[in-house]
C-alpha positions in Angstrom: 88.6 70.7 -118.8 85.4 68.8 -119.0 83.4 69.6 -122.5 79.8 70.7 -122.4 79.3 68.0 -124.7 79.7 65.4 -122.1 77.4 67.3 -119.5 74.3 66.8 -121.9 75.1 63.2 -122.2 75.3 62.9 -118.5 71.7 64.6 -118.6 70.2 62.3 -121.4 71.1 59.2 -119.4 70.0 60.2 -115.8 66.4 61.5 -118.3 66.2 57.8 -119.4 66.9 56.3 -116.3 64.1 58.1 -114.4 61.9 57.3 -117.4 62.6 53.8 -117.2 62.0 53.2 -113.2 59.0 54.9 -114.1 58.0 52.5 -116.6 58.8 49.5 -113.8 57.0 51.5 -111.3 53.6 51.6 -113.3 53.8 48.1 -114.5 54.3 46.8 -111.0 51.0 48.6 -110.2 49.4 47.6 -113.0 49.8 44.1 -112.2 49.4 44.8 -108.1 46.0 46.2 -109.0 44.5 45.0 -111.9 46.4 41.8 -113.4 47.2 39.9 -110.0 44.7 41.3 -107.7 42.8 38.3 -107.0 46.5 36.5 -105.9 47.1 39.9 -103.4 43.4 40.1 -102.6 42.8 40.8 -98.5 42.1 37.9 -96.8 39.0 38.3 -94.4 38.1 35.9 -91.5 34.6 34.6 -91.7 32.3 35.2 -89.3 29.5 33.2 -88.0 25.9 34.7 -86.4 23.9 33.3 -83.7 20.8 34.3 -81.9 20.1 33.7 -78.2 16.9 35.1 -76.6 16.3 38.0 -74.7 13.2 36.3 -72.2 10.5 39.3 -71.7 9.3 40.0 -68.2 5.6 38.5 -67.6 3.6 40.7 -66.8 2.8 41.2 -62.7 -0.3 40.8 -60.4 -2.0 43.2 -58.2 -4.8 43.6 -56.1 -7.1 45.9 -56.0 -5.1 48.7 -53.6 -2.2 48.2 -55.8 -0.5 45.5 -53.6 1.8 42.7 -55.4 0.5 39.7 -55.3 2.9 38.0 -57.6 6.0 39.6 -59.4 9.0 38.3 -61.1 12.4 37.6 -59.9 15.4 36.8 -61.7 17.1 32.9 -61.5 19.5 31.2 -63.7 18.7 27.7 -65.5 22.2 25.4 -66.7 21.6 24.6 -69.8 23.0 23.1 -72.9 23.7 25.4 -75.6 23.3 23.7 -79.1 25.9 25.6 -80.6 28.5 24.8 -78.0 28.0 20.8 -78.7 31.5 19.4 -79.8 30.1 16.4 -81.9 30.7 13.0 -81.3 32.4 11.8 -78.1 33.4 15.4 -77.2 29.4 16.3 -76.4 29.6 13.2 -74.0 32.7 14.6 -72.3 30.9 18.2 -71.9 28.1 16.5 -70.6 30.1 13.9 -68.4 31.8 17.4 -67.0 28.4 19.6 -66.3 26.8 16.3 -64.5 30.1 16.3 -62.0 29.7 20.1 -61.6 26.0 19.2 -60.2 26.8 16.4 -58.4 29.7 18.6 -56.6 27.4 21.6 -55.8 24.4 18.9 -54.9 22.4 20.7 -57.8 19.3 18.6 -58.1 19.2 18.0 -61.8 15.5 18.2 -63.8 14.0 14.6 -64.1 14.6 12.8 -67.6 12.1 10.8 -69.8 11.7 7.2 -68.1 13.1 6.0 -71.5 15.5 3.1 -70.7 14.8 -0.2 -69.0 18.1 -1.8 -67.4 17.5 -5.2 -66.4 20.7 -7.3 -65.4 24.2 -6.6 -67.2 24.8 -4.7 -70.8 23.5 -5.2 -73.3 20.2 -5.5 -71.8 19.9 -2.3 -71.7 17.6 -0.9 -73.7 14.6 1.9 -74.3 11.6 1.1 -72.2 8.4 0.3 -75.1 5.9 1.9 -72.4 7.6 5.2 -72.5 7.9 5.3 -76.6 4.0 4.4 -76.4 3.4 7.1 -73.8 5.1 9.9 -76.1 4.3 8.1 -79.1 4.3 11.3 -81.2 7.5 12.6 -80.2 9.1 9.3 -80.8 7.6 9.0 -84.6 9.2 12.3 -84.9 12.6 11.8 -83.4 12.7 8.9 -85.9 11.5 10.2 -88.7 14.0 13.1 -88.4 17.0 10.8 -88.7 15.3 8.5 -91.2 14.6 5.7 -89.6 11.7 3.6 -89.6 8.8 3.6 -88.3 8.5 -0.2 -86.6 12.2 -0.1 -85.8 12.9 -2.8 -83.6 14.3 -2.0 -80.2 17.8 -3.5 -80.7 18.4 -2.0 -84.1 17.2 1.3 -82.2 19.5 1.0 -79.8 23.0 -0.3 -82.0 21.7 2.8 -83.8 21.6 5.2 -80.7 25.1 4.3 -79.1 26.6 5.0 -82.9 25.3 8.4 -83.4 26.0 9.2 -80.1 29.2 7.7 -80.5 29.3 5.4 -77.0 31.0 2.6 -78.6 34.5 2.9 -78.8 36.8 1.3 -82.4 36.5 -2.1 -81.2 32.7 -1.6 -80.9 32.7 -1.7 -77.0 31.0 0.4 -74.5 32.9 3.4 -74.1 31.9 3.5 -70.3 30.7 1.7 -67.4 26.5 0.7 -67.4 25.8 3.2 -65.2 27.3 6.3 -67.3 26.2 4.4 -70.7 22.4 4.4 -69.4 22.7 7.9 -68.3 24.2 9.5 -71.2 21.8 7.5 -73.6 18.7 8.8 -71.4 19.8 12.5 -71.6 20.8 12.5 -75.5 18.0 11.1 -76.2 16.0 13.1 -74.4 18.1 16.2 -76.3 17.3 14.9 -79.6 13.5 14.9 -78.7 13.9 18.3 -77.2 15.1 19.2 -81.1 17.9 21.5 -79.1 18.6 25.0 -81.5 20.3 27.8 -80.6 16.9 29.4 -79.6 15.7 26.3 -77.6 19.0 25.4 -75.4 18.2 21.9 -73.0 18.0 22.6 -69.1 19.7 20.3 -67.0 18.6 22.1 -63.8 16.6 25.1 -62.9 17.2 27.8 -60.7 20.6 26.9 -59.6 22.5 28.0 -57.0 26.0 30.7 -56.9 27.6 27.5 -56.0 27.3 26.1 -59.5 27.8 29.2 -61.3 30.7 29.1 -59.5 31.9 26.4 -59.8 31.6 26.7 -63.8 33.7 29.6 -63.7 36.7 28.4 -61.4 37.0 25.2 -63.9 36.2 26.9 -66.9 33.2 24.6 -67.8 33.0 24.9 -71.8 29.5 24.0 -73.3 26.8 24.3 -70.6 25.6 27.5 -69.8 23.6 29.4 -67.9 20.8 31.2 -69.0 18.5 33.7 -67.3 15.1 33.4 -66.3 12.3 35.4 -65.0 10.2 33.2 -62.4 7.2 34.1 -59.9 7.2 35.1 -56.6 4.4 34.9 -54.9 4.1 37.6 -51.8 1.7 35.9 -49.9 2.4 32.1 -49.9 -0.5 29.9 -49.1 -3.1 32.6 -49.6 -4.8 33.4 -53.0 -3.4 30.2 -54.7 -6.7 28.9 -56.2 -7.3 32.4 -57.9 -3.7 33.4 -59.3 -3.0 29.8 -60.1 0.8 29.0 -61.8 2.7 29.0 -64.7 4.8 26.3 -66.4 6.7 25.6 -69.4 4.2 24.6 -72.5 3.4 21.0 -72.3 3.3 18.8 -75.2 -0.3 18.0 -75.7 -0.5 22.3 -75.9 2.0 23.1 -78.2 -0.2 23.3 -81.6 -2.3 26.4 -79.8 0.6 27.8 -78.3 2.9 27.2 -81.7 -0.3 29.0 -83.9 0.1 32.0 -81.1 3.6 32.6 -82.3 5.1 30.9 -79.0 8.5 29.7 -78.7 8.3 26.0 -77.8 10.3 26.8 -74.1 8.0 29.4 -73.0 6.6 29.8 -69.9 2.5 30.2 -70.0 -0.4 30.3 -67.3 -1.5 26.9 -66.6 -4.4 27.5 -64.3 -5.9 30.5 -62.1 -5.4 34.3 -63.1 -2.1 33.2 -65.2 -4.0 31.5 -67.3 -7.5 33.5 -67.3 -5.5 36.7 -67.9 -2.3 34.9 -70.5 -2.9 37.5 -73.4 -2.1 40.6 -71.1 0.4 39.2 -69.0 2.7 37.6 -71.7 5.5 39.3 -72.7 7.2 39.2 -76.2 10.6 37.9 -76.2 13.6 39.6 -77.7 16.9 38.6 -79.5 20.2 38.8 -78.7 22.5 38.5 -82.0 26.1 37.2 -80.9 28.9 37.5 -83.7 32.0 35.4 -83.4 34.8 34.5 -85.7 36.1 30.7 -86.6 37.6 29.7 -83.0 34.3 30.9 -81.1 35.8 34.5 -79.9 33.0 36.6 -79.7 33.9 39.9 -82.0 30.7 41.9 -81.5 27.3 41.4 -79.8 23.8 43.9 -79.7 20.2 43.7 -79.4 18.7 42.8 -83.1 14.9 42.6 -81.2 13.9 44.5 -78.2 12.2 42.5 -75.3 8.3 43.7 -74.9 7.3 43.5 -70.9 3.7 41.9 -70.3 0.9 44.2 -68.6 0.7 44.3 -65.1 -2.9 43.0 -63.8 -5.1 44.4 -61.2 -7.2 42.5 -59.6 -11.0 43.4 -57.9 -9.4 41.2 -54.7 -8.7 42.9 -51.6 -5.6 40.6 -50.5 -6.3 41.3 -46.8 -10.0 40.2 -47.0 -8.7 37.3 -49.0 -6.8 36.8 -46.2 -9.5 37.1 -43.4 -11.7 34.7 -45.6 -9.8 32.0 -45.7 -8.4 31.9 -42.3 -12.1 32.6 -41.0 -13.0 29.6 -43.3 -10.5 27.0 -41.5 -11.3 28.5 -38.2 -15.1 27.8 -39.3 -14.3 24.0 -39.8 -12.4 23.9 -36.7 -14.7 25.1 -34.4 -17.3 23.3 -35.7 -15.6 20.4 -35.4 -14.5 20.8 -31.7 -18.0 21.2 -30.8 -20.0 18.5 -32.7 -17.1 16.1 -30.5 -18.4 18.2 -27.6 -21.9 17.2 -28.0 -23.5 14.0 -27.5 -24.7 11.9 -30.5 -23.3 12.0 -34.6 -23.7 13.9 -37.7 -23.8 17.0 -35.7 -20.7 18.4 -37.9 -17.6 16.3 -36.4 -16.9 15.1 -40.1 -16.9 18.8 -41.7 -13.5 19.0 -43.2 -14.5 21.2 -46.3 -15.7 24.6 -47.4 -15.7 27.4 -49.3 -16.7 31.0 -49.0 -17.1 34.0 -51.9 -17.6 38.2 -51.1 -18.7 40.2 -54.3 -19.9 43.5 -54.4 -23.3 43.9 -54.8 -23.5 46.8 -57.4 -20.7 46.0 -59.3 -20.1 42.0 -59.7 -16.3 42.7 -58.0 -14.9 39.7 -56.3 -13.0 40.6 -53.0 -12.6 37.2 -51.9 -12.7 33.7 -52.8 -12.2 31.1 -50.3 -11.7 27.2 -50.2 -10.4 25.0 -47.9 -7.8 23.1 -48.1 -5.7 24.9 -49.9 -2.6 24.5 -51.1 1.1 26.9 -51.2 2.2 27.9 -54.9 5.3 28.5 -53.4 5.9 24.8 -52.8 3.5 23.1 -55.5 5.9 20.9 -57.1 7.3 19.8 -53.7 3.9 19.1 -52.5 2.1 17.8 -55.5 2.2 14.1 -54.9 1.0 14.4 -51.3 -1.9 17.1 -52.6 -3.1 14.6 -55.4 -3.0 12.1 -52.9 -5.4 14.1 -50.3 -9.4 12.7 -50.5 -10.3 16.6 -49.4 -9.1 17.6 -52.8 -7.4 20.8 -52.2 -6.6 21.7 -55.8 -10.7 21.8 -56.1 -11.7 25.6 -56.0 -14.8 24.8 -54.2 -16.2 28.7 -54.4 -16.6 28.4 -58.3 -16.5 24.2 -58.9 -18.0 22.8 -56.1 -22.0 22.2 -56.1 -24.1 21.7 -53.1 -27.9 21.7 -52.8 -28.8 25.7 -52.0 -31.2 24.3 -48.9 -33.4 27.0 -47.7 -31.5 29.9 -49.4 -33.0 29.2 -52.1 -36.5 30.1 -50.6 -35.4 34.0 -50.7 -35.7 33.6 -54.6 -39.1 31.8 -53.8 -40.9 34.2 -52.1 -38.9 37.1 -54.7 -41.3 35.1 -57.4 -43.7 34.3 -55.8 -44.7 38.1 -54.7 -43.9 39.6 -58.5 -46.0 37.2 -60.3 -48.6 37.9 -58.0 -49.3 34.5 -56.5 -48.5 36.1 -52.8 -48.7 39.9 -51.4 -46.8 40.8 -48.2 -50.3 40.7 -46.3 -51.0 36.9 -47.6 -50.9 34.5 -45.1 -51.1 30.6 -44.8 -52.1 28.4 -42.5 -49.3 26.3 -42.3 -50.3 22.0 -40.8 -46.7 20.6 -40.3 -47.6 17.6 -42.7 -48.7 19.0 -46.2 -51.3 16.9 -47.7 -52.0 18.1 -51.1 -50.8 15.1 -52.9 -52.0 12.9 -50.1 -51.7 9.9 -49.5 -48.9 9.5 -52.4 -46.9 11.9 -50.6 -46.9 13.8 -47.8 -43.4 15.8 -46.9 -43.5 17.4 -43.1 -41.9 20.9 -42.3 -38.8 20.5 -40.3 -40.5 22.1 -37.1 -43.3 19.3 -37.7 -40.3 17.1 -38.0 -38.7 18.3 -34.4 -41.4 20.0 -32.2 -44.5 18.2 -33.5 -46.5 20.9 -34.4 -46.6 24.0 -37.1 -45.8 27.2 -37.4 -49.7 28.2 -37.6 -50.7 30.9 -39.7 -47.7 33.3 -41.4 -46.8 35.4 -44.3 -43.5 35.7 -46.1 -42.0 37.9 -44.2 -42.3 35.2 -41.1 -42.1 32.1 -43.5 -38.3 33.3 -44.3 -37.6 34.4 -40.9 -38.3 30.7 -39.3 -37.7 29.2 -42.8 -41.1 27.2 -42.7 -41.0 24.2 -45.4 -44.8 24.1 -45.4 -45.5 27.7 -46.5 -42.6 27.5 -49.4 -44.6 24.0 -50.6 -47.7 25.8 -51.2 -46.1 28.6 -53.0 -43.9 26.3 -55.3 -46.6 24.4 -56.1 -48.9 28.1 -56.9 -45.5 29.0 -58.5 -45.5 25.6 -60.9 -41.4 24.7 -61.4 -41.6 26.4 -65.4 -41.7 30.0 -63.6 -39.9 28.8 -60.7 -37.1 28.6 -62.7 -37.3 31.4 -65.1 -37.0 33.6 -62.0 -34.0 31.4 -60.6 -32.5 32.0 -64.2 -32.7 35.7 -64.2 -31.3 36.0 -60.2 -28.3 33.8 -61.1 -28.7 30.2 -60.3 -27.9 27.9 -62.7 -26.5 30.1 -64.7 -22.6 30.9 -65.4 -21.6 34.1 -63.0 -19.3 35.6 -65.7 -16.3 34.9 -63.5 -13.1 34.7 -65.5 -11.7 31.5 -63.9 -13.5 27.9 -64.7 -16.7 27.2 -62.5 -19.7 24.9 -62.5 -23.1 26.2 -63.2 -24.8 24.3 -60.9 -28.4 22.8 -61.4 -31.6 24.4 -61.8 -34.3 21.1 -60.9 -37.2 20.5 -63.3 -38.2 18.6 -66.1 -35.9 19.4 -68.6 -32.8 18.3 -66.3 -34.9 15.4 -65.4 -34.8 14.7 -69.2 -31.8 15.3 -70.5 -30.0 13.3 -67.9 -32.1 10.5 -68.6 -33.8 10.7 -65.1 -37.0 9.9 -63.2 -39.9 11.7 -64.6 -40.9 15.2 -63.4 -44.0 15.0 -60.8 -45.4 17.5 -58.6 -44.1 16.5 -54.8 -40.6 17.4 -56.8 -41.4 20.6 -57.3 -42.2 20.9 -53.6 -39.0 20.1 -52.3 -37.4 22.2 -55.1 -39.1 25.1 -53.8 -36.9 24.8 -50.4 -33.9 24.6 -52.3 -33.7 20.2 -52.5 -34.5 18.1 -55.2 -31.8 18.5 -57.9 -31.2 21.6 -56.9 -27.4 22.7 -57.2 -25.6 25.7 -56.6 -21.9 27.2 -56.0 -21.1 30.1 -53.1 -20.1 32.2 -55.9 -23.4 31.5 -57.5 -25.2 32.2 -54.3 -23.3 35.6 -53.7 -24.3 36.9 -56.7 -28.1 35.5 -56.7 -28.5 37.4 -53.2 -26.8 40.9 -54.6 -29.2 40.4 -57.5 -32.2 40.3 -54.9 -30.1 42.7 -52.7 -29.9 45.3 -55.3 -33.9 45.1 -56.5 -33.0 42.9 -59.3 -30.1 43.6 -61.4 -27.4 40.6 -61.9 -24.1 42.2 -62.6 -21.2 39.5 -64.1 -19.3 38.7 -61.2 -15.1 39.4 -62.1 -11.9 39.8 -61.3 -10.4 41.8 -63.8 -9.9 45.4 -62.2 -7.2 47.1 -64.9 -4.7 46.6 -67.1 -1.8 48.8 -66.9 1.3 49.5 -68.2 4.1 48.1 -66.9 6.8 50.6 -66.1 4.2 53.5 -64.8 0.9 51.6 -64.1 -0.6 53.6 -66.8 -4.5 52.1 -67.4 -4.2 50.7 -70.8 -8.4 48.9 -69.9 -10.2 49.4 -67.2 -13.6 46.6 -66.4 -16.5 48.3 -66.7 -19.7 46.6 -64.6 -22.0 44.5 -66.6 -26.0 44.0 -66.3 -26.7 40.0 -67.9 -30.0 40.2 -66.6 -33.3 42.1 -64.5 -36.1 40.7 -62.7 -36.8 44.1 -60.9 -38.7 44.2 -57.8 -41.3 46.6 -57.3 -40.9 49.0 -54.0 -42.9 47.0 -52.1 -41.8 43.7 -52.6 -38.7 44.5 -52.2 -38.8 45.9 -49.1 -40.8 42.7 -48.0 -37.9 40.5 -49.0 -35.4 42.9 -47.1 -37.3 43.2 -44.1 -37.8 39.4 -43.7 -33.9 38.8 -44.4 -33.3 41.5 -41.5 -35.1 39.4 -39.0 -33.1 36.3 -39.8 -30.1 38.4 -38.2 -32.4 39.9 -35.6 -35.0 38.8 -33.3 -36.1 35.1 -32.9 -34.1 34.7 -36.5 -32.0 32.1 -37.0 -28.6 34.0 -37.6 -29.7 36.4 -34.5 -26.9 34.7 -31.7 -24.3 35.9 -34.8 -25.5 39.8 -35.5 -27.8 40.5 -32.4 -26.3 44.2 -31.4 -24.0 43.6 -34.6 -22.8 47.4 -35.3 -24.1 47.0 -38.7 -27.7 45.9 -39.5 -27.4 42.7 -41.7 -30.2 40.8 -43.8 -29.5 37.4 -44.4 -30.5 33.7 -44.6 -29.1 30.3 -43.2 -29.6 26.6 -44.7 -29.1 23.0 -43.8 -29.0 20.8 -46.7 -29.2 17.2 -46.9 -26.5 15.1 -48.7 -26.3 11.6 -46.9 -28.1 9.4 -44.4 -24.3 8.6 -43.4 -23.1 12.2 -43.4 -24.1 15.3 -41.4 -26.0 17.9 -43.5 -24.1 20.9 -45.4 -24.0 24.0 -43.6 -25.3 27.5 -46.0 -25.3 30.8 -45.2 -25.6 33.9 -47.0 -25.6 37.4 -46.1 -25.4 41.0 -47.4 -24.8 44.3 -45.3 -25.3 47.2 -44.5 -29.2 46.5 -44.6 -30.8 49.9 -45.6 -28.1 50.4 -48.5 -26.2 46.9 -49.5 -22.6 46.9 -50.5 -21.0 43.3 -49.8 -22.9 39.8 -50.5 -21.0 37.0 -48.6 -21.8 33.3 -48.9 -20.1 30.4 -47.2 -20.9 26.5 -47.0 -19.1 24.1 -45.0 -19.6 20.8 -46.3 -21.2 19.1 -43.4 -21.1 21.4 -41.1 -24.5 20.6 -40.0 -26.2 23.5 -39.0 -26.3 27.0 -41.3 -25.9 29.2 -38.9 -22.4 28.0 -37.9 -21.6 28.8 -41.5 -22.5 32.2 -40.4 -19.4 32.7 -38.5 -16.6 33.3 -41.1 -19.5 35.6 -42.6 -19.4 37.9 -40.3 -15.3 37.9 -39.8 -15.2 39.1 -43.6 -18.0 41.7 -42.4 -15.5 42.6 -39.5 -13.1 42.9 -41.8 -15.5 45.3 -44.6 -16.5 47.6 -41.9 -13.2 47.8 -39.8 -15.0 46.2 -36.8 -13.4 44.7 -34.0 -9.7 43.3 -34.4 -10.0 45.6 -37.9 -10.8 48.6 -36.5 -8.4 51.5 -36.8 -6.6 52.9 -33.9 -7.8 55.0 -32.2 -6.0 58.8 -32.3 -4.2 60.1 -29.1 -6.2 63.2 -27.1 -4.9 66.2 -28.0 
């Protein structure tokens, strides 16, 4: 039998061993946690953060019903992603690899710098000194940012080039053929200038095709990408393209502005028309993408670190259907006067008009509802059709509505008589007795009325109201000269001529004759005959249709010159909110009393009407129409410009049209596209609306 004695030693010894595995226990922890835990420490992968950007919509274009005019579509670019370069010979192989992938889709690649000069076999080859000169800045940069200097010469450029970008093999020869070297030198160069960043990746071609993408996938193309852009489409190509104009990526010689705007150096900015005009609403603000990945490239997490900010959609005052009506009536203008000057015996009867322009504001308001010139040109196919455009002596890229000037011809006489009848120098019962040949500065210089000119005889004795209606040179002598060219001009001024319209888009202000432009241009002196033939809209005298649409809705509306403008709203992208809406603006008043003013409008009435010479376009014309027509010198070797300029409905104006045809010869065939645009305005004709079914 087992003594109790035992038992207790049995316990003491399992006690200690317990106690001493807990000992070993808390020692191995203590040293787990405390004394070793740098050698146990977790080890975590590093990760590395890029940015790509998010581009933001541009804003859109409407016209004044609310009908897109231009609004964005989505195309992919292939580009070059800076952080998917391999270094070294490995970024020629990528590159090598994304040129086959275009050459095997036929993907029309985006032209390169001319930078290299080939001339017989390596190693002539070398970078062309007329292209460095050309982007002299960009190459001062490109060497400063590798340290080089400044009057490196061309063959220590170029040992220098094919090392860093690695086209030499170990033995110091060409790693490939002339052919590839050239090409791969030209497009790392032109990387390096680019200063490629993960924010700026280099395009190799734009708006590529499925085919490519597809391509890229099926071989599992590693570097290039493709990277998503929002371009322009236009909805009606060929019509509008002077006033919406383009957009493009910022070019060099712009990059300080853009850069102190807070512009990424690959955006994509108005260059010309509404784009440009209208850049600060329309621009959208670009967002960030912020892409996560771990040492071998796998992406491990991805999110939106800046939200993308949509431009403002832009309304404009244009009526896209007139616009269209205006500049088809416009060609159709040319054309038929054309076809009947080679009808008709004789020359400079119109057979060499080939250019024009015609503008329709309101007359209350200053809105623009069309602007026409001709030739034109299709935004859709701009870049295709740029070198033939810049080639054309017509110069279709000319906006001739706002840049072109032309002497205003007898249009001008309106403003005349307008002047004439405030300051008192006239009253609607004055009459003159007009000779044919006016001989107050006889014998030095005698100028003859036009009817002198072609019937031999005058146009007897006639107030205003009948001087405008047969346009007689001799009566608007006498009152110039009664005028003197000082006031003459003052009222000119405050009607609109000369002066800028307000229009948003770049234009000419034209000439105002007299003394001081005589002076300042270093011309002839000022004498009196001048100020006779500036009275019937010669001399110096220069104006644009956009000019002369707003100088008749001045007169039209009793005196008040609104700013003429586009700009109809800004809204809100997503639910056309109006964010600003354009609110009319008087720049000047020369008002006309009751009576004179309805002197003026009954003498422009009977231009349309009557024995007037616009009557064979409005005679029985549903709407009564006032108006006046002008033939304006340019060239003893060139048939005469063509004016006309018109405003309707008589008794209570809404619309001022003006077109000129540059030699069109005679005014009143200018009259023509006038009235389709009236057609148009009033529903008239091929516009009016169908009529409803009987009950």
């Amino acid at each position: 039998m087992k003594s109790k004695h035992n038992f207790t030693w049995r316990y003491v010894l399992l006690a200690m061993l317990m106690l001493l595995c807990c000992i070993v226990f808390v020692g191995r922890l203590v040293n787990l946690q405390i004394t070793s835990r740098d050698d146990y420490a977790v080890v975590v992968e590093k990760t590395y953060s890029r940015t790509a950007k998010i581009q933001a919509h541009r804003g859109e274009i409407y016209d004044r019903n609310g009908k897109p005019l231009v609004t964005n579509v989505i195309t992919y670019d292939f580009v070059i992603d800076y952080n998917a370069l391999p270094g070294g010979d490995g970024t020629n192989a990528m590159l090598l690899a994304a040129l086959e992938a275009m050459e095997a889709t036929h993907t029309e690649a985006l032209p390169l710098p001319e930078l290299l000069r080939v001339e017989g076999e390596y190693p002539d080859l070398t970078l062309d000194p007329a292209a460095t000169e050309a982007n002299a800045a960009k190459y001062q940069r490109f060497l400063a940012d590798n340290a080089w200097k400044a009057d490196i010469s061309m063959d220590s450029l170029i040992a220098k080039l094919f090392k860093k970008f690695s086209l030499l093999n170990e033995e110091g020869e060409p790693r490939y053929d002339r052919d590839t070297t050239a090409l791969l030198l030209s497009l790392r160069y032109a990387m390096e200038v680019h200063r490629l960043t993960s924010a700026d990746p280099f395009p190799l071609a734009e708006n590529v095709s499925l085919a490519l993408i597809t391509y890229a996938e099926e071989h599992r193309l590693e570097g290039p990408d493709f990277y998503e852009r929002v371009t322009r489409h236009y909805h009606y190509p060929g019509y509008a393209s002077h006033i919406l104009g383009r957009t493009d990526r910022i070019f060099a010689e712009e990059w300080d502005y853009y850069n102190a705007l807070g512009y990424p150096m690959n955006a994509v900015v108005g260059k010309s028309g509404v784009e440009f005009a209208f850049e600060e609403y329309l621009r959208g603000q670009d967002g960030e993408l912020t892409i996560v990945e771990d040492e071998e490239g796998n992406m491990i997490d991805c999110y939106v670190s800046k939200e993308p900010v949509t431009g403002k959609s832009v309304w404009l005052t244009l009526d896209i259907e007139m616009q269209m009506v205006a500049e088809d009536a416009l060609k159709e203008n040319i054309l038929y006067i054309n076809e009947k000057a080679a009808a008709t015996p004789g020359t400079q009867d119109g057979e060499d008009a080939s250019k024009g322009a015609l503008s329709a504001v309101n007359v209350n308001t200053g809105e623009v509802y069309a602007i026409a010139s001709y030739p034109t040109y299709d935004l859709t196919t701009f870049n295709q059709d740029y070198a033939e455009l810049s080639k054309n002596p017509d110069s279709p890229f000319v906006n001739r509505a706002l840049e072109g000037r032309y002497a205003p011809g007898s249009t001008f006489k309106i403003g005349v008589a307008a002047a004439a009848l405030t300051e008192g120098i006239i009253t609607p019962t004055t009459y003159i007795q007009t000779k044919g040949i006016y001989d107050y500065y006889a014998p030095s210089y005698t100028p003859r009325c036009w009817y002198y000119l072609r019937y031999g005889a005058s146009h007897g004795s006639i107030n205003v109201v009948k001087a405008l209606q047969v346009s007689c040179n001799y009566f608007f002598y006498e009152v110039g000269r009664l005028l003197t060219i000082e006031t003459m001009n003052d009222y000119m001024s405050s009607y609109g001529l000369g002066q800028s319209t307000g229009i948003e888009l770049p234009e000419e202000t034209g000439v105002l004759a007299g003394p001081d432009y005589r002076d300042d241009h270093g011309l002839d002196p000022w004498f009196g005959g001048d100020t006779l033939q500036a009275a019937i809209g010669q001399s110096d005298n220069l104006v644009t249709p956009m000019q002369l649409s707003v100088y008749l809705s001045t007169i039209a509306n009793g005196g008040t010159r609104y700013a003429a403008h586009l700009l109809h709203s800004v809204r809100s992208f997503y639910d056309n909110e109006i964010i600003y809406a354009y609110q009319p603006q008087a720049v000047s008043r020369a008002p006309l009393s009751t009576v004179n003013y309805n002197t003026i409008m009954t003498a422009l009435k009977s231009v349309t009407e009557d024995d007037g010479s616009a009557a064979r376009l409005f005679r029985d014309y549903p709407i009564e129409v006032g108006g006046k027509t002008g033939t304006a010198q340019v060239s003893k070797n060139k048939s005469d410009n063509a004016v006309f300029t018109a405003f309707a409905p008589w008794n209570a104006p809404e619309i001022s049209v003006s077109c000129i045809i540059e030699q069109g010869a005679n005014g009143t065939d200018a009259g023509m596209a006038v009235r389709d645009v009236f057609d148009y305005y009033f529903k008239l004709g091929d516009y009016a609306p169908a009529a409803e079914p009987a009950a």
